[in-house]
Each structure stands twice: as structure tokens, then as C-alpha cells.
PQR file of N, CA, C, O and H, with PARSE charges and radii, in Angstrom:
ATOM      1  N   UNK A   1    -105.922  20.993-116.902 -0.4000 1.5000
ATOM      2  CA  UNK A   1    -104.999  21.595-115.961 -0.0000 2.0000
ATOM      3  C   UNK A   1    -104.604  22.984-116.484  0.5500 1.7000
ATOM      4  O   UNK A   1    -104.775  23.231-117.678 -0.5500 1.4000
ATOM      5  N   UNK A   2    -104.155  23.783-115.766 -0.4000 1.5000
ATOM      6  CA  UNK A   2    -104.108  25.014-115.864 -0.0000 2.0000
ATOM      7  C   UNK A   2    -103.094  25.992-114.928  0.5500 1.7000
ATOM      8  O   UNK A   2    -103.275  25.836-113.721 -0.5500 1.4000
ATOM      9  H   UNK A   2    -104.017  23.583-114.796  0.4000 1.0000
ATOM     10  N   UNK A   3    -102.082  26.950-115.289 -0.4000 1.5000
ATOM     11  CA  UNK A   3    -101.210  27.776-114.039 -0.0000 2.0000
ATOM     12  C   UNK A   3    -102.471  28.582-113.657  0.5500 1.7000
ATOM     13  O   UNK A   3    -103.497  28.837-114.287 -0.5500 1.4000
ATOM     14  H   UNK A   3    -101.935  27.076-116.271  0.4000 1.0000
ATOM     15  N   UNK A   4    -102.002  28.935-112.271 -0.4000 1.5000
ATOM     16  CA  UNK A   4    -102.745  29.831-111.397 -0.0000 2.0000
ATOM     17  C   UNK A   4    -102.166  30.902-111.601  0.5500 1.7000
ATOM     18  O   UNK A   4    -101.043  30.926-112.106 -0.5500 1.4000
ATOM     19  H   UNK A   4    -101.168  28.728-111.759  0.4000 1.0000
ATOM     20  N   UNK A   5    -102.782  31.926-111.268 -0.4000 1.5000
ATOM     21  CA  UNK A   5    -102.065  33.728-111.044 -0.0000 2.0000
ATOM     22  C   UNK A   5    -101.497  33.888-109.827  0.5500 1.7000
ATOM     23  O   UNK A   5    -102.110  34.467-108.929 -0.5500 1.4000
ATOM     24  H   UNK A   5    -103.694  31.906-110.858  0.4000 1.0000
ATOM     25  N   UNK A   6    -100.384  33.443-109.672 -0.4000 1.5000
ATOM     26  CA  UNK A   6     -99.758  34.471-108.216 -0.0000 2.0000
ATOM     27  C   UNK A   6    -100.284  35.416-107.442  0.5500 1.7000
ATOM     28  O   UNK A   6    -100.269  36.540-107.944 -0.5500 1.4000
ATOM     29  H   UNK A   6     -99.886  32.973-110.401  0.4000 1.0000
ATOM     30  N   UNK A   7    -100.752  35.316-106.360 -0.4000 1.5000
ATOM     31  CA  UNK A   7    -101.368  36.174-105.124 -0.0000 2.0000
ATOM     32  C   UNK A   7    -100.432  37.648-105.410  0.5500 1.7000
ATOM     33  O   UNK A   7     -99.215  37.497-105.520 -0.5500 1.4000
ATOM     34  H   UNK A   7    -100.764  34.403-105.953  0.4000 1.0000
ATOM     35  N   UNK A   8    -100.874  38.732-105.501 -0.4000 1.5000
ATOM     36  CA  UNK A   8     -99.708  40.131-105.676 -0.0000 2.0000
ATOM     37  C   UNK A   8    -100.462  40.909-104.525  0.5500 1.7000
ATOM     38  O   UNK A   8    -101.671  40.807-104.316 -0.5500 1.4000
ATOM     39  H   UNK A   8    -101.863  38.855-105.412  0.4000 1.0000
ATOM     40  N   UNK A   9     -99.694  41.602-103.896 -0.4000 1.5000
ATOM     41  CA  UNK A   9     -99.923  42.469-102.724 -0.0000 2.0000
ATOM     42  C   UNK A   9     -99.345  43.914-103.092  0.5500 1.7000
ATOM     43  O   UNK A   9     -98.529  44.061-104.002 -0.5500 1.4000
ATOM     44  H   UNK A   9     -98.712  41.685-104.066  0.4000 1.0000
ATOM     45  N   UNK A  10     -99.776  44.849-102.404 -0.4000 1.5000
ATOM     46  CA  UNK A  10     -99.003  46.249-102.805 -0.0000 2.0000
ATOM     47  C   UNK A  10     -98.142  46.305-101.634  0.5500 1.7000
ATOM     48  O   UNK A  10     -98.624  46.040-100.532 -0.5500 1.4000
ATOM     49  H   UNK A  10    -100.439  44.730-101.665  0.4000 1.0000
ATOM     50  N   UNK A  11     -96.841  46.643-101.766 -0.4000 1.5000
ATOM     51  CA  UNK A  11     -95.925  47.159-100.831 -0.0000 2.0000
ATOM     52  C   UNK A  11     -96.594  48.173 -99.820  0.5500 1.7000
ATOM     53  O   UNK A  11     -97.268  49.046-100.367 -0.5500 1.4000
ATOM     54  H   UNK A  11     -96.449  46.858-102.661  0.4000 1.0000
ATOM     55  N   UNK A  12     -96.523  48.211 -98.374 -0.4000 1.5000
ATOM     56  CA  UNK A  12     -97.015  49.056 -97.831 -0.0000 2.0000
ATOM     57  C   UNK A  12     -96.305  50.358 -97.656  0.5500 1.7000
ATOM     58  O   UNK A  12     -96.908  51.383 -97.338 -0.5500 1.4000
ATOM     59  H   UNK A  12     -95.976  47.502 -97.930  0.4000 1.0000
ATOM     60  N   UNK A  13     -94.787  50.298 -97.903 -0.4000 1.5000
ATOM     61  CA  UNK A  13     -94.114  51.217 -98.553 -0.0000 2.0000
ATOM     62  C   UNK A  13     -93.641  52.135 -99.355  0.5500 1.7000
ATOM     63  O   UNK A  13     -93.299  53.296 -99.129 -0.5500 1.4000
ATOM     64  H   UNK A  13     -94.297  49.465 -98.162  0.4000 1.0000
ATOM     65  N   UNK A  14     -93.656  51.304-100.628 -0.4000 1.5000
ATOM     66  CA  UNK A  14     -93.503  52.250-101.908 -0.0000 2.0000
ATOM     67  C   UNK A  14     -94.401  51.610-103.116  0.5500 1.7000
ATOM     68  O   UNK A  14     -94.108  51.970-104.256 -0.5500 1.4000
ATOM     69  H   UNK A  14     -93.933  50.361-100.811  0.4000 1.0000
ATOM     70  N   UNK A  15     -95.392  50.758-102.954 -0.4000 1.5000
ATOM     71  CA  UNK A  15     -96.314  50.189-103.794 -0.0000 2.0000
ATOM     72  C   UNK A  15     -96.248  49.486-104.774  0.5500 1.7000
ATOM     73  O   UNK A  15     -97.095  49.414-105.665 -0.5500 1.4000
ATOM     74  H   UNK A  15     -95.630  50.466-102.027  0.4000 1.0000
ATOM     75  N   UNK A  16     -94.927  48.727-104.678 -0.4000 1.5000
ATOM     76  CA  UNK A  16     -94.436  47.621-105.419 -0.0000 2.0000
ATOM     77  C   UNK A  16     -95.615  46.662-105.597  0.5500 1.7000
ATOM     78  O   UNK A  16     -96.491  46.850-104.753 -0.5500 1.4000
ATOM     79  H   UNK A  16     -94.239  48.785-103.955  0.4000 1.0000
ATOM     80  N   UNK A  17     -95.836  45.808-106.361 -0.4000 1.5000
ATOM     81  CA  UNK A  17     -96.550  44.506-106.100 -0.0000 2.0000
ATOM     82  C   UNK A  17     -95.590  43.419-105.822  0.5500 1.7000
ATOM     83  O   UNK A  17     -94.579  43.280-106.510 -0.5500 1.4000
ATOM     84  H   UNK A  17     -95.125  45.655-107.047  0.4000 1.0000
ATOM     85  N   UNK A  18     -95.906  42.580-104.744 -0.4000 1.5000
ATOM     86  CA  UNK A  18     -95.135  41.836-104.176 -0.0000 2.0000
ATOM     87  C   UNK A  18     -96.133  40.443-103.897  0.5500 1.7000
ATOM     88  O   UNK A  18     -97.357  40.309-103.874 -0.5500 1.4000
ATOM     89  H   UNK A  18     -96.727  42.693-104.185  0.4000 1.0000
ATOM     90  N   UNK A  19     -94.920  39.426-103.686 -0.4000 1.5000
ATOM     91  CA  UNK A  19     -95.809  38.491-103.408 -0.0000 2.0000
ATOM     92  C   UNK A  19     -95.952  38.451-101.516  0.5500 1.7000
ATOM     93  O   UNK A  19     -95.048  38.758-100.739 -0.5500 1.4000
ATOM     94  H   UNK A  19     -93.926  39.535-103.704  0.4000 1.0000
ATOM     95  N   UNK A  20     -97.521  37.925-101.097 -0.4000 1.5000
ATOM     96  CA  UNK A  20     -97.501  38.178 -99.637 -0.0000 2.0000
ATOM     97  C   UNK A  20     -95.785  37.667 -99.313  0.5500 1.7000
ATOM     98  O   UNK A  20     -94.829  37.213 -99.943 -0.5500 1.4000
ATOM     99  H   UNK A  20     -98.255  37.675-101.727  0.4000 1.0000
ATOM    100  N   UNK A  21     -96.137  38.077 -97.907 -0.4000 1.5000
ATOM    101  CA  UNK A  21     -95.308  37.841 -96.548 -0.0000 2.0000
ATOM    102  C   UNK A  21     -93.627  37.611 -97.133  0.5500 1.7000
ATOM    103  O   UNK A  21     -92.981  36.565 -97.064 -0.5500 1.4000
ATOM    104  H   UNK A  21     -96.913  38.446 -97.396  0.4000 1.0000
ATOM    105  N   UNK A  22     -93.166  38.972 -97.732 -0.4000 1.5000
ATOM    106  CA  UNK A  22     -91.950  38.719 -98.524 -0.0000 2.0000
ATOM    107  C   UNK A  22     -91.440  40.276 -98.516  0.5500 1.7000
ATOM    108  O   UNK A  22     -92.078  41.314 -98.692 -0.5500 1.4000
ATOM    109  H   UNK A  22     -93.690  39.821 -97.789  0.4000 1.0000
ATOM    110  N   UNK A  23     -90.239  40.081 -98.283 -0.4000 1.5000
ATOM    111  CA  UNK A  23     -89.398  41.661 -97.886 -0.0000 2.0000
ATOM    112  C   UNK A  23     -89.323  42.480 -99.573  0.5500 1.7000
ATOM    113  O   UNK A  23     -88.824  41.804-100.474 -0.5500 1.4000
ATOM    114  H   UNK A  23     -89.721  39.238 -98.140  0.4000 1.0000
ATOM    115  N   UNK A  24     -89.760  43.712 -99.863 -0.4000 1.5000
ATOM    116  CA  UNK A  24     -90.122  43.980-100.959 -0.0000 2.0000
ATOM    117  C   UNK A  24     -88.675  44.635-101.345  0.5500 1.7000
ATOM    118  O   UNK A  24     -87.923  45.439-100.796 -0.5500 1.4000
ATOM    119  H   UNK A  24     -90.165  44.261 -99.132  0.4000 1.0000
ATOM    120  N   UNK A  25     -88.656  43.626-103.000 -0.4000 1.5000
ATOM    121  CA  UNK A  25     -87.336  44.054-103.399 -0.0000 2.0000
ATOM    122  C   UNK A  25     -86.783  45.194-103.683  0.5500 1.7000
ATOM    123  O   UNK A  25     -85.602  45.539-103.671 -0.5500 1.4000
ATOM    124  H   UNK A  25     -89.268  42.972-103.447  0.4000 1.0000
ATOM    125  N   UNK A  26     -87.965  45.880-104.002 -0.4000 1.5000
ATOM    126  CA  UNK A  26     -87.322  47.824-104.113 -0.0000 2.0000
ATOM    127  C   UNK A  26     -87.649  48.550-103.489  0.5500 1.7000
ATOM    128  O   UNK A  26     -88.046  49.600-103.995 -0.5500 1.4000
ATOM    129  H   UNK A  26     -88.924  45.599-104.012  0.4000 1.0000
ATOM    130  N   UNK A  27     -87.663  48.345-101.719 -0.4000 1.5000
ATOM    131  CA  UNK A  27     -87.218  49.323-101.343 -0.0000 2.0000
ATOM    132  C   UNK A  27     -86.576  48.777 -99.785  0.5500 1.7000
ATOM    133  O   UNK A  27     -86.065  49.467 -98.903 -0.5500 1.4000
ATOM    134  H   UNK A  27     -87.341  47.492-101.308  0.4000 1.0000
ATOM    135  N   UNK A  28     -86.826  47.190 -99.819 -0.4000 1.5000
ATOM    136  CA  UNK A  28     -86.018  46.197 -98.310 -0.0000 2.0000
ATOM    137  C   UNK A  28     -87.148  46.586 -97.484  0.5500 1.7000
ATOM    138  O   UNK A  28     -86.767  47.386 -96.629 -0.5500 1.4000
ATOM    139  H   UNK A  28     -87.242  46.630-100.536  0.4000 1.0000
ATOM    140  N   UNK A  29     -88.249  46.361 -97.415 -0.4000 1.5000
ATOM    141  CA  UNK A  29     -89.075  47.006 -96.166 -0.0000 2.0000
ATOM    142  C   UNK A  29     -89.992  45.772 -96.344  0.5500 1.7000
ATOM    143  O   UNK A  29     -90.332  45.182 -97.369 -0.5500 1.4000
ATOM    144  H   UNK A  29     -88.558  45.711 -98.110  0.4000 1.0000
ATOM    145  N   UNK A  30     -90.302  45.546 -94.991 -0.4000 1.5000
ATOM    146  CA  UNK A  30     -91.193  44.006 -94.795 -0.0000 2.0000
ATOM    147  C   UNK A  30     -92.390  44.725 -93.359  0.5500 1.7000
ATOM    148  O   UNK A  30     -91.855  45.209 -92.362 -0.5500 1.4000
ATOM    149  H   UNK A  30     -90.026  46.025 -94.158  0.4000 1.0000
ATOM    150  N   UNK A  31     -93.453  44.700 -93.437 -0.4000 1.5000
ATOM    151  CA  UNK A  31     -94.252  45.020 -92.284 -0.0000 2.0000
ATOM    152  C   UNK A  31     -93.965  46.359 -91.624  0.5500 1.7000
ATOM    153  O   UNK A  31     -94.083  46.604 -90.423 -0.5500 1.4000
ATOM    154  H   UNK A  31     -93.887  44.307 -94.248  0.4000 1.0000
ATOM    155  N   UNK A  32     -93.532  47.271 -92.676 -0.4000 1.5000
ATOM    156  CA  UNK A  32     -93.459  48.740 -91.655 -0.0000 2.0000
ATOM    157  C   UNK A  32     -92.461  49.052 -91.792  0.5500 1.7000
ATOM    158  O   UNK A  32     -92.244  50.235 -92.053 -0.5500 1.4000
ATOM    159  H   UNK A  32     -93.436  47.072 -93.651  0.4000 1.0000
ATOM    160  N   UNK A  33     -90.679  47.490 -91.598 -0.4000 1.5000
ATOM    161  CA  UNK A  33     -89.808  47.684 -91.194 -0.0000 2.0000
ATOM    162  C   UNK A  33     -88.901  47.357 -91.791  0.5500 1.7000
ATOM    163  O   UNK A  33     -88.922  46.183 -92.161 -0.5500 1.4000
ATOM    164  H   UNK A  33     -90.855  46.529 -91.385  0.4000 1.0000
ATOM    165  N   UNK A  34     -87.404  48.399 -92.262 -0.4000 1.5000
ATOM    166  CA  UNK A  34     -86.826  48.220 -93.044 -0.0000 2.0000
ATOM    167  C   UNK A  34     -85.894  47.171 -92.525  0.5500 1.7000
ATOM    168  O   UNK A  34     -85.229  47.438 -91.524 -0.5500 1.4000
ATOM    169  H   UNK A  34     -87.387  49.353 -91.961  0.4000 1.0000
ATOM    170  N   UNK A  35     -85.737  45.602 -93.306 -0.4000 1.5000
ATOM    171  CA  UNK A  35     -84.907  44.890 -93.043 -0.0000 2.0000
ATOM    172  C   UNK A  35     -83.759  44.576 -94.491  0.5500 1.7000
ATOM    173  O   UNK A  35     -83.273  43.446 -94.438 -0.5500 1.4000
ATOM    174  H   UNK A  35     -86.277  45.385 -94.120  0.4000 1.0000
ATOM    175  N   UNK A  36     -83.418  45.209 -95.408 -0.4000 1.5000
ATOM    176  CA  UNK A  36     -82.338  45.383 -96.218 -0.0000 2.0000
ATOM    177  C   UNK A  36     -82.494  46.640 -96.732  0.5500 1.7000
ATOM    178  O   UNK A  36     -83.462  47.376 -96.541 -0.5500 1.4000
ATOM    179  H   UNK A  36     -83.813  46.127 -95.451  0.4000 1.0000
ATOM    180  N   UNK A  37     -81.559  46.862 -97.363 -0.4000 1.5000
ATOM    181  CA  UNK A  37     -80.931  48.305 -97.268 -0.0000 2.0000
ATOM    182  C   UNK A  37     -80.793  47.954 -98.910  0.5500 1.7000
ATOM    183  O   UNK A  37     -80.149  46.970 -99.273 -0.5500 1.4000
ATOM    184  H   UNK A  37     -80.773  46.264 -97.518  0.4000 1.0000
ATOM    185  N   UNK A  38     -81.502  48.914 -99.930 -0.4000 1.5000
ATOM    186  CA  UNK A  38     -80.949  48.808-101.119 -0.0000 2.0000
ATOM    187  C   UNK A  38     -79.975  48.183-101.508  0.5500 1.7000
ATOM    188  O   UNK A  38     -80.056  47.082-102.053 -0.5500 1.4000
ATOM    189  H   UNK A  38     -82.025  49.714 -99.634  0.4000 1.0000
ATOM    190  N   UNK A  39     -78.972  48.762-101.296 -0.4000 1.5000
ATOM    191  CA  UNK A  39     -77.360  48.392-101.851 -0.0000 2.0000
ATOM    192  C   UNK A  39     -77.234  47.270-101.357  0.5500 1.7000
ATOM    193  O   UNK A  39     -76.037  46.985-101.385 -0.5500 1.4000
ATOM    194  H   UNK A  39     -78.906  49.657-100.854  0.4000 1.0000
ATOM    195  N   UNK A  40     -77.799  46.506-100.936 -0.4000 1.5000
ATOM    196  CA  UNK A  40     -77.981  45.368-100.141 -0.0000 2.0000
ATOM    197  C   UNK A  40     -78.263  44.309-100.821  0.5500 1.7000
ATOM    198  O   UNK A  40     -77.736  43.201-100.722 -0.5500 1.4000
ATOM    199  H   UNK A  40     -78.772  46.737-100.914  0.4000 1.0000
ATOM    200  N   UNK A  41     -79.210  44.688-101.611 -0.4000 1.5000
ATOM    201  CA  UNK A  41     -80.248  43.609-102.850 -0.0000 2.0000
ATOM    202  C   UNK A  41     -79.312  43.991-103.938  0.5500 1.7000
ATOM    203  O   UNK A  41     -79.791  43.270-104.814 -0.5500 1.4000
ATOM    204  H   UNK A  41     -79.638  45.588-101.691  0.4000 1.0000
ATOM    205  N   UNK A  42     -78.583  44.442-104.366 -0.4000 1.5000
ATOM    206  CA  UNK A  42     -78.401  44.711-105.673 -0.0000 2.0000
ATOM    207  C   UNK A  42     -77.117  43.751-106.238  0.5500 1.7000
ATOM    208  O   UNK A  42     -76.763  43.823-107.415 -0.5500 1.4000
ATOM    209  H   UNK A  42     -78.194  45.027-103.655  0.4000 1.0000
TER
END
């Protein structure tokens, strides 16, 4: 048995690696569209 590597995606935003289908933590932007606001996450 063995862990797997986590699937990583690049932010289409600011090029975070992210995991898929997940609002990217530095910069709140999910599919194009900003749904949190920095100061938001912090």
C-alpha cells in the first residue's frame, strides 16, 4: 500500500496550484469568477 499524489491544477488566475474544482486560496477566484475577496480568507 502506498499514498497517492494529489491531483494539482494551476489557478487560472494567478497560478497557484490548487486542488481541481476548488476556489483558489490566494486570490478567491473559482472558474474566471471572483467568489471571496481576500480579506475574506484570512
Amino acid at each position: 500500500m502506498h499514498l497517492a499524489v494529489p491531483t494539482l491544477v494551476e489557478c487560472g488566475n494567478c497560478g497557484n496550484r490548487i486542488m481541481p474544482h476548488r476556489v483558489c486560496p490566494k486570490c478567491g477566484y473559482y472558474r474566471g469568477k471572483q467568489v471571496l475577496k481576500p480579506e475574506e480568507m484570512a
